[in-house]
The first five atom37 places (N, CA, C, CB, O) and aatype in JSON, in Angstrom:
{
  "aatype": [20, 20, 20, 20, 20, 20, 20, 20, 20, 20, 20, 20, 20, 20, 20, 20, 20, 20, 20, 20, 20, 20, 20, 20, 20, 20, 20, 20, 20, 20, 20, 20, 20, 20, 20, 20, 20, 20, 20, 20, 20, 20, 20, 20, 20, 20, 20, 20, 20, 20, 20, 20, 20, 20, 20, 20, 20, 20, 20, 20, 20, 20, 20, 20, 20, 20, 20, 20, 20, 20, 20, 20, 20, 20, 20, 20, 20, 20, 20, 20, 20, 20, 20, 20, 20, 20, 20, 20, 20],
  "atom_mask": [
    [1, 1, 1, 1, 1],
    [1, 1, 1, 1, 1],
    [1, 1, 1, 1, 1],
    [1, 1, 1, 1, 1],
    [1, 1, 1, 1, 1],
    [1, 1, 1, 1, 1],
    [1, 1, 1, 1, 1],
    [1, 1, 1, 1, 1],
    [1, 1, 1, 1, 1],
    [1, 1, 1, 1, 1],
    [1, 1, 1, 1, 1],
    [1, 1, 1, 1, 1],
    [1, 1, 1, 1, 1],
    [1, 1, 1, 1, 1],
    [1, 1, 1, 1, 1],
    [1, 1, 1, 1, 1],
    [1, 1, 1, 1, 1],
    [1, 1, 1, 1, 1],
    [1, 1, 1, 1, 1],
    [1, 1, 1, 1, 1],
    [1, 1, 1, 1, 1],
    [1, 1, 1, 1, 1],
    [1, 1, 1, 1, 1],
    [1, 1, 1, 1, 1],
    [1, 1, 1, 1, 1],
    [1, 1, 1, 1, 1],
    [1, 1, 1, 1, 1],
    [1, 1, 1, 1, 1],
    [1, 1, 1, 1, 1],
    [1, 1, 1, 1, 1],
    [1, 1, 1, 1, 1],
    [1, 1, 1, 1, 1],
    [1, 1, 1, 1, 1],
    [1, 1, 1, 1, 1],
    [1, 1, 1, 1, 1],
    [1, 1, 1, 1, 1],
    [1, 1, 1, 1, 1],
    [1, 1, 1, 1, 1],
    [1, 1, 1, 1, 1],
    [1, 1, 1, 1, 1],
    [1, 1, 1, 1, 1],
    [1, 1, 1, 1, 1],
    [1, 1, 1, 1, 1],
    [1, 1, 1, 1, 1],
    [1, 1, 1, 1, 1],
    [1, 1, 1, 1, 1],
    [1, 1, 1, 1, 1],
    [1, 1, 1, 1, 1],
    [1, 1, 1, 1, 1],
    [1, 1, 1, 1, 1],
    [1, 1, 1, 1, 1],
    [1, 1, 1, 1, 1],
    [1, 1, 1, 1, 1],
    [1, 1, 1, 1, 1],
    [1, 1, 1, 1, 1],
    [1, 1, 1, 1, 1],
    [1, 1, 1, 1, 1],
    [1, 1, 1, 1, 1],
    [1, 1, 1, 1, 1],
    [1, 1, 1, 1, 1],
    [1, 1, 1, 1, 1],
    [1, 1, 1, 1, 1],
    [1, 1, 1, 1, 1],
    [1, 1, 1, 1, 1],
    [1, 1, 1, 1, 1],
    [1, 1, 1, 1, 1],
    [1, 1, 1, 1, 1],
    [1, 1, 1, 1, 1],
    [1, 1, 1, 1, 1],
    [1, 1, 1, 1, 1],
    [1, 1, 1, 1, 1],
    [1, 1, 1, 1, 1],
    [1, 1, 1, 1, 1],
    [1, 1, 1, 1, 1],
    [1, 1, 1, 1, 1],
    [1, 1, 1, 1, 1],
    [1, 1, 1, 1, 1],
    [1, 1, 1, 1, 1],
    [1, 1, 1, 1, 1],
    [1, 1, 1, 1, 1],
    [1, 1, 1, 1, 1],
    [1, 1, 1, 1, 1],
    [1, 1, 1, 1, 1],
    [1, 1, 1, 1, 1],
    [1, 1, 1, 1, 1],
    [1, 1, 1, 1, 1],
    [1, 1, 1, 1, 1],
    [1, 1, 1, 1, 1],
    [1, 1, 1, 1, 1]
  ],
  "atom_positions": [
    [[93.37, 101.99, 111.45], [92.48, 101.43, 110.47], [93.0, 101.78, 109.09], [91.04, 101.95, 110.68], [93.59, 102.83, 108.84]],
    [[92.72, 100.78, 108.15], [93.39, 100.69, 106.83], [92.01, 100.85, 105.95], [94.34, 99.15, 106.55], [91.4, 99.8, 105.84]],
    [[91.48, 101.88, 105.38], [90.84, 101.78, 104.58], [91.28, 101.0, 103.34], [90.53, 102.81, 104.48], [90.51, 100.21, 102.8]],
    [[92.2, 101.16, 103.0], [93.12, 100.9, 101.31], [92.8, 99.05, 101.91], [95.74, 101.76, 101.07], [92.06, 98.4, 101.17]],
    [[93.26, 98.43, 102.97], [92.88, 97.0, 103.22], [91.65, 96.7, 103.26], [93.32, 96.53, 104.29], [91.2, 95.62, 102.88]],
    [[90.65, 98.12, 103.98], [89.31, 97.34, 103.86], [88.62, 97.03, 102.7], [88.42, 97.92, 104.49], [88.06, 95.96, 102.51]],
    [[88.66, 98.12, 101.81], [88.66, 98.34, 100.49], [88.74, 96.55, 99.99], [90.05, 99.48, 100.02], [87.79, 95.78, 99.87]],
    [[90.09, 96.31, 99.79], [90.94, 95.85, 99.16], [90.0, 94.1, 99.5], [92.67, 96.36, 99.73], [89.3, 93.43, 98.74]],
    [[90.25, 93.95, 100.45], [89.02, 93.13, 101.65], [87.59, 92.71, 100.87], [88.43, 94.45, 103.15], [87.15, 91.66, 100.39]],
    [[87.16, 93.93, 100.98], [85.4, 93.44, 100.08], [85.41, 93.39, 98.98], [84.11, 94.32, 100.11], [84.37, 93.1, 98.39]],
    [[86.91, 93.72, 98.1], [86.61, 93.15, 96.44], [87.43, 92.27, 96.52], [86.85, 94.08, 95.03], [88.22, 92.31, 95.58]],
    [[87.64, 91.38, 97.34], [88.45, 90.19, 96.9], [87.59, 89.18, 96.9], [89.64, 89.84, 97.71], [86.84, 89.16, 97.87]],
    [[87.45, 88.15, 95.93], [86.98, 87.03, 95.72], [87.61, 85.83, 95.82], [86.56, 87.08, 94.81], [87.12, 84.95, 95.12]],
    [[88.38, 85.59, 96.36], [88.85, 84.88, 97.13], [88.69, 84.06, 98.55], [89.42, 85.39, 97.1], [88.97, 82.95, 99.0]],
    [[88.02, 85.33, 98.99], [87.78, 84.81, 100.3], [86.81, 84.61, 100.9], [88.2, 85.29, 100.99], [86.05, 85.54, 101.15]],
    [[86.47, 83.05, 101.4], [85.02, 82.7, 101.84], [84.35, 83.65, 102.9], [85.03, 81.26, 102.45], [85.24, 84.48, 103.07]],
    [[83.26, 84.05, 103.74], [82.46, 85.15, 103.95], [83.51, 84.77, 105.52], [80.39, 85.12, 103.72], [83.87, 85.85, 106.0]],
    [[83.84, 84.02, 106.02], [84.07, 84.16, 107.47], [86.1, 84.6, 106.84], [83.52, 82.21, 108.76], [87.06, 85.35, 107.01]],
    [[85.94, 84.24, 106.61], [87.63, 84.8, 106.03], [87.41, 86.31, 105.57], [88.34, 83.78, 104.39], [88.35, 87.05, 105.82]],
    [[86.85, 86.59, 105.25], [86.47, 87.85, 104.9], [86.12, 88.89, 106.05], [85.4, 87.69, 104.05], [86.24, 90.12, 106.07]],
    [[85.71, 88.08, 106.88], [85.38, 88.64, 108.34], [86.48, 88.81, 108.85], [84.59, 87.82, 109.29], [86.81, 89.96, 109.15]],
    [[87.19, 87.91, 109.04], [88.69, 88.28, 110.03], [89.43, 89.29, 109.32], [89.88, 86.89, 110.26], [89.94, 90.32, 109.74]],
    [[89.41, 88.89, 108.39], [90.41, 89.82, 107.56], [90.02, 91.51, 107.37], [90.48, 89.13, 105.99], [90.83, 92.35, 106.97]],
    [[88.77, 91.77, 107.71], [88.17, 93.33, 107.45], [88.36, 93.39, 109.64], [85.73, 93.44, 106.3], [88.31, 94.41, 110.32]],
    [[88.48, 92.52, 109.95], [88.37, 92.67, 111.82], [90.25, 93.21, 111.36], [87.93, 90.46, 113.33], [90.5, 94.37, 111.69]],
    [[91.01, 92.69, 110.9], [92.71, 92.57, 111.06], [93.23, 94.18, 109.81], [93.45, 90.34, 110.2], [94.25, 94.85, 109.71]],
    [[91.88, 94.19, 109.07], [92.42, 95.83, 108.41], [92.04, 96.54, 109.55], [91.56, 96.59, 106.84], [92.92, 97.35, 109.84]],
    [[90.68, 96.57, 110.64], [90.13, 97.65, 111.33], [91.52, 97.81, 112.18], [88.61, 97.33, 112.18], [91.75, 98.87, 112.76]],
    [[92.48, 96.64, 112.22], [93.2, 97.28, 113.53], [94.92, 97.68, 112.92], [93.21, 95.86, 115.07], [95.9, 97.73, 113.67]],
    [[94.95, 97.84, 111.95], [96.0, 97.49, 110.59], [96.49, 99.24, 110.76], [94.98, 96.83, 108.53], [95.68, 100.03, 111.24]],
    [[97.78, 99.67, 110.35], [98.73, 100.71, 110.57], [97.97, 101.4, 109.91], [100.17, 100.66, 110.21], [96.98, 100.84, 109.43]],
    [[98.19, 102.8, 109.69], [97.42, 103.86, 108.21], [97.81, 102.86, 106.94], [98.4, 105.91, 107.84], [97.14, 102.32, 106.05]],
    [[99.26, 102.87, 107.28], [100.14, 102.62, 105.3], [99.61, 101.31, 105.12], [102.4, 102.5, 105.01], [100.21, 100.65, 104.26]],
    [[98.45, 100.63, 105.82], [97.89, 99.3, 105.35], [99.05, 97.99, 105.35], [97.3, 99.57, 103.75], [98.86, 97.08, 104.54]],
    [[100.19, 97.92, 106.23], [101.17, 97.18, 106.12], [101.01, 96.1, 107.38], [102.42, 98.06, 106.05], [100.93, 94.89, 107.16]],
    [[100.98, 96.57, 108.51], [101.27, 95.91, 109.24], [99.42, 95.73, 110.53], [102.84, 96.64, 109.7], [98.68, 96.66, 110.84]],
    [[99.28, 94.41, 110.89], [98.05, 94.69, 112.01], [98.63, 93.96, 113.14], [96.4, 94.05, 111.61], [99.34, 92.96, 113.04]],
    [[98.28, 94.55, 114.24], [98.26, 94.26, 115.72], [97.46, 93.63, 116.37], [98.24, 95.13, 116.34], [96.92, 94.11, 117.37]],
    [[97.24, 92.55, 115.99], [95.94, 91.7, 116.73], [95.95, 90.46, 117.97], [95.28, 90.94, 115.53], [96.05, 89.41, 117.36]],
    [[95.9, 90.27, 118.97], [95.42, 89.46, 119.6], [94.0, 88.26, 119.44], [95.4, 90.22, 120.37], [92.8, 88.55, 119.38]],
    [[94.46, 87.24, 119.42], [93.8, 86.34, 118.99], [92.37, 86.53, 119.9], [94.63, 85.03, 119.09], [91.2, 86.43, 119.53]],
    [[92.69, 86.7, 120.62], [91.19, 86.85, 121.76], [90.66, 87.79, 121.14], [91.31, 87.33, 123.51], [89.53, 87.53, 120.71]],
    [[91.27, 89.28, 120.85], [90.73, 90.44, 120.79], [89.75, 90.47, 119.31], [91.96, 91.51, 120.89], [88.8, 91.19, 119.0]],
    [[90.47, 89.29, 118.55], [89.8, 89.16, 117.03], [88.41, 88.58, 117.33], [90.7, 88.04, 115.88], [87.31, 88.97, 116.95]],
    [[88.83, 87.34, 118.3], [87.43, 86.57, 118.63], [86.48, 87.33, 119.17], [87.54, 85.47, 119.59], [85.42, 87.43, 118.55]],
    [[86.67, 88.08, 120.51], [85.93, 89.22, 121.19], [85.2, 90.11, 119.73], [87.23, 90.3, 122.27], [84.02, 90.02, 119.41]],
    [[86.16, 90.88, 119.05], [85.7, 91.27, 117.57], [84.13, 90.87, 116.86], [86.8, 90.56, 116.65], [83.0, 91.34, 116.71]],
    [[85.17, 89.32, 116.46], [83.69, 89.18, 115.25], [82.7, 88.1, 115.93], [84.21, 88.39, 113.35], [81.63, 87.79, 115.41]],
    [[83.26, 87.49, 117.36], [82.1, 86.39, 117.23], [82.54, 85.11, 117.41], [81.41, 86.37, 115.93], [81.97, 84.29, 118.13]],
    [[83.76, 84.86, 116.64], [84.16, 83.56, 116.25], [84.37, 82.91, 117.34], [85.22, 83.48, 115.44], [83.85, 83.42, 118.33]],
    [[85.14, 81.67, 117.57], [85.68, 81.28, 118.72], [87.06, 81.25, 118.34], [85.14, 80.03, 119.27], [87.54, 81.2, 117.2]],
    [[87.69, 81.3, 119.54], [89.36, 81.38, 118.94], [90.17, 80.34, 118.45], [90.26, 81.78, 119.91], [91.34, 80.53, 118.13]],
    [[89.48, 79.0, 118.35], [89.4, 77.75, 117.53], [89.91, 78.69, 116.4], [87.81, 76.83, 117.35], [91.0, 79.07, 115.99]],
    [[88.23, 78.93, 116.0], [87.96, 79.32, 114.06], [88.73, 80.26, 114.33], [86.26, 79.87, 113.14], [89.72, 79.65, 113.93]],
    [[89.34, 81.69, 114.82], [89.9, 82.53, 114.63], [91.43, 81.95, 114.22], [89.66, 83.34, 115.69], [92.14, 82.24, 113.26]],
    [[91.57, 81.41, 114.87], [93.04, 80.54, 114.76], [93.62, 79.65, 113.21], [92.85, 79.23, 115.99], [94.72, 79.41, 112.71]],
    [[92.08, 79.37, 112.84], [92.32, 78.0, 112.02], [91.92, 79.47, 110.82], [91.01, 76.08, 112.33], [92.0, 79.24, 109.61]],
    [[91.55, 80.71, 111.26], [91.3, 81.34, 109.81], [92.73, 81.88, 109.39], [90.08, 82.66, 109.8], [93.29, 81.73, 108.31]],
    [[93.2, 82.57, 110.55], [94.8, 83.16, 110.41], [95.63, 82.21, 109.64], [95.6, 83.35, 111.91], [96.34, 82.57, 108.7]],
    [[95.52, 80.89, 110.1], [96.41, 80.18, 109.71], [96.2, 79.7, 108.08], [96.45, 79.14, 110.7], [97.17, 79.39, 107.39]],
    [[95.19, 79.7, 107.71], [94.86, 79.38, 106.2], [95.03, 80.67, 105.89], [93.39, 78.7, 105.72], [95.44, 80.7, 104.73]],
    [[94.94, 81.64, 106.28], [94.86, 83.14, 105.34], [96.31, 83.05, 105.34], [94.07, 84.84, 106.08], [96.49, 83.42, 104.18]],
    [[97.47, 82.83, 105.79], [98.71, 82.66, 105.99], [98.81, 81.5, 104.52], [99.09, 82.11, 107.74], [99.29, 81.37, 103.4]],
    [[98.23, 81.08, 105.21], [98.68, 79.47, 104.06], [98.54, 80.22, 102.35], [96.9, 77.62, 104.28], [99.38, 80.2, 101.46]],
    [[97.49, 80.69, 102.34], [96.71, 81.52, 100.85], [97.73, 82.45, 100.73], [94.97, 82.44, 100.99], [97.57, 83.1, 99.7]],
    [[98.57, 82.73, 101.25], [99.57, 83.86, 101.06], [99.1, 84.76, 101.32], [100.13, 84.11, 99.96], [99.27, 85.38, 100.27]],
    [[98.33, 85.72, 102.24], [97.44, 86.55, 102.9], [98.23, 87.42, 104.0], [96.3, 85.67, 103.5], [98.43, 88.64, 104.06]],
    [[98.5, 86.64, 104.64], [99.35, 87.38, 105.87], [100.56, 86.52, 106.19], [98.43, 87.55, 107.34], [100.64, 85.33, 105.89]],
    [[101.55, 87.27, 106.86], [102.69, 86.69, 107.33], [102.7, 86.83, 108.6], [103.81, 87.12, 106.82], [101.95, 87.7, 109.05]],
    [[103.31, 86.24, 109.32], [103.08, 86.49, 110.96], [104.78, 86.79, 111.03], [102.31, 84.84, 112.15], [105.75, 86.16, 110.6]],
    [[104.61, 88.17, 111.85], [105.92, 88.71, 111.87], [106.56, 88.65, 113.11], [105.93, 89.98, 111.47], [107.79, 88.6, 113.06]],
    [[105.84, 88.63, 114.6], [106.27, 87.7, 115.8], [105.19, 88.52, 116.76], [108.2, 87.72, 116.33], [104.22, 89.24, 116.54]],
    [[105.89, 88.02, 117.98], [104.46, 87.59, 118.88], [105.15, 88.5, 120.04], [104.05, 85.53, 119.36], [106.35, 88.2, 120.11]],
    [[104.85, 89.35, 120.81], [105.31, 90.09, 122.06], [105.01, 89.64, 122.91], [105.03, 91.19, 122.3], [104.11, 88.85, 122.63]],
    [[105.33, 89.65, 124.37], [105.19, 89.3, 125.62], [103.89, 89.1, 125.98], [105.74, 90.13, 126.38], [103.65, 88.27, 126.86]],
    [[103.15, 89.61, 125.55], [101.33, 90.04, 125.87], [100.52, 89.48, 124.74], [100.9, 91.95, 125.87], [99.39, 89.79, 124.37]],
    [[101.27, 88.69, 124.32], [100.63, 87.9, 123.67], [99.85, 88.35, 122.51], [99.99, 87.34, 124.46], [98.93, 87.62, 122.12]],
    [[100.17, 89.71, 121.75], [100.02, 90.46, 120.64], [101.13, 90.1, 119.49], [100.07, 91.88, 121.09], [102.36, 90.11, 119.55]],
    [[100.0, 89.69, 118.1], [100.68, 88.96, 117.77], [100.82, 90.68, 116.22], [100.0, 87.04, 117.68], [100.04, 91.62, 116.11]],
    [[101.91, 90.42, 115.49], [101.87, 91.51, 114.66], [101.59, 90.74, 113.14], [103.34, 92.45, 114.81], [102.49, 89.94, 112.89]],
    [[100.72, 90.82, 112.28], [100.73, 90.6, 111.22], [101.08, 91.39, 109.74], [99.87, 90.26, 111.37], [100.72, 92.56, 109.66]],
    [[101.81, 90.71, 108.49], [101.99, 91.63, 107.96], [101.19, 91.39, 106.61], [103.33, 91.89, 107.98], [101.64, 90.52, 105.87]],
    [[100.2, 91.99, 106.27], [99.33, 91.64, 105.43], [100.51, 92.15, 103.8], [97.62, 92.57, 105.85], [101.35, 93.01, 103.55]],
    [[99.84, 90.95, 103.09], [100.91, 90.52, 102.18], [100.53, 91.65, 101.01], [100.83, 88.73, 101.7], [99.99, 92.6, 101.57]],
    [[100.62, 91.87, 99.54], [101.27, 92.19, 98.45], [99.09, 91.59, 97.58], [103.36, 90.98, 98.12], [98.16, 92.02, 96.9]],
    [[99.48, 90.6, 98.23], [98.51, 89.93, 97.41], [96.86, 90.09, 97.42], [98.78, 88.67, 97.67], [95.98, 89.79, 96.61]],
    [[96.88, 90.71, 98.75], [95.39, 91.17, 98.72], [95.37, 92.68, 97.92], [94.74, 91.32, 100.44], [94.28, 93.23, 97.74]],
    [[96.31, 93.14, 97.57], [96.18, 94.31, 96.83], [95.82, 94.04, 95.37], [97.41, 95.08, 96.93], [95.16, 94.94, 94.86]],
    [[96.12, 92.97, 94.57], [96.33, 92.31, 93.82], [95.21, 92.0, 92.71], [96.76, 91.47, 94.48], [95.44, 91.2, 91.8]]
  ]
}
């Protein structure tokens, strides 16, 4: 868990309330140094609620916003994200 992301998370104005959701679900599972998160798309949905539709379609716009980078995907279908520069910002 990344406090410095969760932090970083609830003062951003940027991000609509369900984007805001994934993104404080993707700090809870995020390294100490706030760099990198380990998430499974199911495990996000299981998380907040969403369906893995919306979980999918949020990653991918938070990507798009310059938010996260997707750094690759392991056998088990864990995907690693690298939360960007810009939510610090």
């Amino acid at each position: 868990m990344s406090i410095e992301l969760m932090t970083a998370t609830w003062e951003n104005k940027d991000f609509n309330p369900i984007e805001k959701y994934v993104m404080l679900a993707l700090a809870d599972s995020a390294n100490h140094e706030g760099i990198s998160s380990y998430s499974w798309h199911q495990r996000l949905s299981d998380k907040t609620g969403l369906t893995l539709l919306t979980v999918n379609d949020i990653i991918y716009g938070l990507m798009q916003k310059g938010y996260l980078s997707d750094v690759y995907e392991n056998e088990d279908g864990n995907r690693e994200y690298r939360i960007t520069d810009r939510l610090r910002q």
